[in-house]
C-alpha positions, 0 to 999 in steps of 0.5 A: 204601351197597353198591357191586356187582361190576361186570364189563364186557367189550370184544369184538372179532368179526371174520369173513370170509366165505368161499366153498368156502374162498375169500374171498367178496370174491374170488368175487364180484369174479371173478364181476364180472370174467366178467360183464363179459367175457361181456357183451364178448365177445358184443357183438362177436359179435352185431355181426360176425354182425349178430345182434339184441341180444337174442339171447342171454339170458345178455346180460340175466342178466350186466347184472342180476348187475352191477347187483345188486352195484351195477356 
């Protein structure tokens, strides 16, 4: 009986995504960290100037975004 030439090969791929050159990781968790400091920031200000909470859109955008990336 014949025994072919068997040829098994073992690859290791590793890749990390980045953005403009910047860690796509740290985009997105500085990306979360605005958010967080926009959705903050115009609480307070609607709530010293007695403004209606949906005032500003933006509010809406930032709670998608977080909720999108599961925050």
């Amino acid at each position: 009986m014949k025994q072919g030439i068997k040829i098994v090969t073992n690859v290791k791929v590793e890749a990390e995504p980045t953005y403009n050159g910047i860690p796509a990781e740290k985009v997105i968790h500085d990306a979360i960290d605005l958010a967080h400091t926009v959705l903050e920031e115009l609480s307070i200000y609607r709530q010293h100037n007695n403004l209606d909470p949906l005032t500003f859109d933006c509010e809406g955008d930032c709670c998608a975004f977080l909720d999108m990336v599961g925050d």
